[in-house]
N, C-alpha and C positions, 0 to 999 in steps of 0.2 A: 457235203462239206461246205462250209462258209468260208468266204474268202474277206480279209480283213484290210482295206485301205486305210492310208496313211492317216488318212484325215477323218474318213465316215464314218469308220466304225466296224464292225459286223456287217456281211451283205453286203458292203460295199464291194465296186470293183477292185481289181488289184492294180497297181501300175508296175508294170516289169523292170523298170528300170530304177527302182530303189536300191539302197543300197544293200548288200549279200552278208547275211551273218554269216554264211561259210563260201569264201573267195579263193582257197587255196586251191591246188593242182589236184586236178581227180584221174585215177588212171584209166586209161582207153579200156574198155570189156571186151572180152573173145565172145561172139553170140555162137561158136561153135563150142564153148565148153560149157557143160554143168554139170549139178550135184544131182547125185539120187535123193530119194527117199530119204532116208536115216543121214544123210550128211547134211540137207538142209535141215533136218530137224534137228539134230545139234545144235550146228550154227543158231536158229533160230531161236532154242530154248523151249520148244513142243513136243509133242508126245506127235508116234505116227498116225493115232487114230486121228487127232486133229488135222494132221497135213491133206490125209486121207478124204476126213469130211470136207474141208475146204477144197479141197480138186473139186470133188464129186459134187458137191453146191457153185461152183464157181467162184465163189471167192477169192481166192489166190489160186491160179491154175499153172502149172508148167508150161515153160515159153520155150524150152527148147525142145522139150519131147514130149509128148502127154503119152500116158499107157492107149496103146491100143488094141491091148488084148492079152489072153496068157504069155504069159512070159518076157514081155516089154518093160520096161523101166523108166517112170518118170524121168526125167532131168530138168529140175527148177534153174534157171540161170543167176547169176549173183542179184541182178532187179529184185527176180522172185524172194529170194530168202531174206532179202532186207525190206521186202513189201509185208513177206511172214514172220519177221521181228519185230516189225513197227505195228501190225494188228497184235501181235501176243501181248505189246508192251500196253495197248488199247484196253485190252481187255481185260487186264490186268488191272489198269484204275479201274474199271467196272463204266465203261463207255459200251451202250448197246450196240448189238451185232447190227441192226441196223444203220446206225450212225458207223458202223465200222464199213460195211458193205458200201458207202454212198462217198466213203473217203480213200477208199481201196479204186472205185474206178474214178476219182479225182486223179491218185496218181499214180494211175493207168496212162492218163491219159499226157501226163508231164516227160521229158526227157530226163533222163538220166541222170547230167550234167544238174538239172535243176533240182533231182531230190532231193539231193547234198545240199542245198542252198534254202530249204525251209524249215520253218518249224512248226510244226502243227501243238496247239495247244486246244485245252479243253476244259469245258466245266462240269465235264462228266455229263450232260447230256449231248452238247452239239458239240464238235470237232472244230475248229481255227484253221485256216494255213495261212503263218505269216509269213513275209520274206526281207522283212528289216526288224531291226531291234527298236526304231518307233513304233511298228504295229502288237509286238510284244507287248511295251509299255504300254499301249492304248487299251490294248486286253484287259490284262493285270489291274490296271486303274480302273478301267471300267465295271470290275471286279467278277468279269466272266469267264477268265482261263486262271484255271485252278493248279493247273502241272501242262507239262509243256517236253514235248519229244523232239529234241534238236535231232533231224534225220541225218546229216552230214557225220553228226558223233555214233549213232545205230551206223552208217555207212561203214566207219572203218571200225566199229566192235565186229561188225559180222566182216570187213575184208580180213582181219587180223584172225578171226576162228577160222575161217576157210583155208589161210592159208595153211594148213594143218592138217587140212583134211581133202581125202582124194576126189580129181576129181574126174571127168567124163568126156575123153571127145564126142560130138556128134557124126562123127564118119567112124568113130572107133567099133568095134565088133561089141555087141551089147554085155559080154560075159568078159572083156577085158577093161578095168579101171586106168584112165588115162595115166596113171602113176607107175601101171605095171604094161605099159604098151611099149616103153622102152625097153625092157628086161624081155618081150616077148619080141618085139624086133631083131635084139641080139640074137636069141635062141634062134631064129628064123635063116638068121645069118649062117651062124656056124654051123647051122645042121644041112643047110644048101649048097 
């Protein structure tokens, strides 16, 4: 992934303290909750064979749980499913899986708070991350990003599908969905 300064260009360094095309209030993550299989792939917009192949390549891998064997259940965290929207969306202009792979551990390696705050654009061969709407302009004029993924807007398409769908503590019993862990507590109660 190419990172795009104010001023240089392409390649150029970044400087972090430009200004945020998304500034608003991001809400705190639970790292103890996530989605299975089939709930981030909703959310996401993928089929399970892809979620599947990408674990199994590394790609996007589960941060809360990875399978470790029969009977285990992924749990991708909300990072995850919005790392596995923002490749679907990649792939989807026809950006190689290579150039996808090399912007997947770009941001890997960014916080949370900051994925919300970029926008990766592209010319459909190399990927962009800019983080003011000067380095946008600079792109576009330059006439090398062709479409452009505000991740802060991916951020709250996939919080708004999640919130809809169940999901997973990490101390919960694997065969109970955090959604039905209160109705199996009650039961717990009243039969004790």
């Amino acid at each position: 992934m190419s990172d795009s300064g104010q001023n240089g260009g392409p390649g150029a360094s970044v400087t972090r303290t430009q200004g945020l095309l998304f500034d608003d209030d991001l809400p705190s993550l639970n790292d103890s909750i996530g989605y299975r299989g089939p709930t981030a792939c909703r959310a996401a917009g993928i089929t399970y064979r892809q979620l599947d192949y990408w674990a199994r390549t590394g790609l996007v891998e589960p941060t809360v749980r990875s399978a470790t064997g029969s009977g285990t259940h992924r749990l991708y965290s909300f990072r995850d499913v919005l790392v596995l929207k923002v490749v679907k969306r990649l792939l989807d202009t026809g950006v190689s899986l290579q150039q996808i792979r090399a912007a997947v551990v770009h941001l890997r390696e960014r916080g949370v708070e900051d994925l919300a705050q970029i926008t990766l654009m592209s010319d459909g061969a190399s990927v962009y991350e800019c983080t003011s709407a000067d380095e946008v302009i600079d792109l576009v004029q330059g006439g090398q990003g062709v479409f452009g993924i505000a991740v802060g807007r991916v951020w709250r398409e996939v919080e708004g599908t999640l919130a809809t769908l169940p999901t997973e503590r990490l101390d919960a019993p694997q065969d109970v969905p955090a959604h039905d862990e209160l109705s199996a507590r009650r039961q717990a109660r009243s039969a004790g």
